[in-house]
N, C-alpha and C positions, 0 to 999 in steps of 0.2 A: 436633520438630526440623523445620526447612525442608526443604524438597529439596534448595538450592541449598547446603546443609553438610551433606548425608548423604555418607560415603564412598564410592568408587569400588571397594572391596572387596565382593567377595559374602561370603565370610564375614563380615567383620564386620557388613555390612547384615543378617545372617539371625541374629548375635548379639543385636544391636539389638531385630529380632523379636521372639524368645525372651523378651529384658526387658520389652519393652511386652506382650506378653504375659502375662506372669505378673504385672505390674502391673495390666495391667485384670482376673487374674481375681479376685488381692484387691480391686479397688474391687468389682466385683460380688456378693462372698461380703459385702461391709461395708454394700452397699445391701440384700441379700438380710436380714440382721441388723437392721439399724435399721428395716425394714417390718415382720418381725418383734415387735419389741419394739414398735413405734406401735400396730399393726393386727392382731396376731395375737390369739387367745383370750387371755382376762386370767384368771388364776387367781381362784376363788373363797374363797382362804382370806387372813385376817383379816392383815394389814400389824403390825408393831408401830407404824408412822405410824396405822396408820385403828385402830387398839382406842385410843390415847390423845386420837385425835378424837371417837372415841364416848364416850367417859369425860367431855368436855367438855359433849356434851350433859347426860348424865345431870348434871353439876354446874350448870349454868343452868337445867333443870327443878328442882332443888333449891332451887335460890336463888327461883327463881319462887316455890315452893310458902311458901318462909317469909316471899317477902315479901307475900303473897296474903292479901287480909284473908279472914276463915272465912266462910261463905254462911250465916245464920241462919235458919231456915225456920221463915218465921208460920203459926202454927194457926189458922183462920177457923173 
């Protein structure tokens, strides 16, 4: 809000307060949250996203292996 359109009311100027207050202290609890989730400790336990990424490995090691010609070892 400008200055020059804030009301001439003390009440309502210390209503106005009150609002922008409890609005920045939600944007704060929402910036406190999303630091949280970027930056904070990451759980150690297995995603159902990351066990169907490792299951992808394991199918390209597979495929490697069969299309891998066999190593045959000369006896000298």
């Amino acid at each position: 809000m400008i200055a020059e359109t804030l009301p001439e009311d003390i009440t309502v100027l210390k209503e106005i307060i009150k609002e922008q207050q409890v609005h920045v202290h939600i944007l704060e609890e929402q910036v406190r949250l999303l630091k949280a989730k970027l930056f904070g400790r990451k759980s150690e336990k297995s995603s159902e996203a990351s066990e169907e990424q490792l299951q992808l490995f394991d199918e390209i090691e597979a495929e490697r292996e069969r299309q891998s010609v066999p190593f045959i070892e000369e006896n000298s």
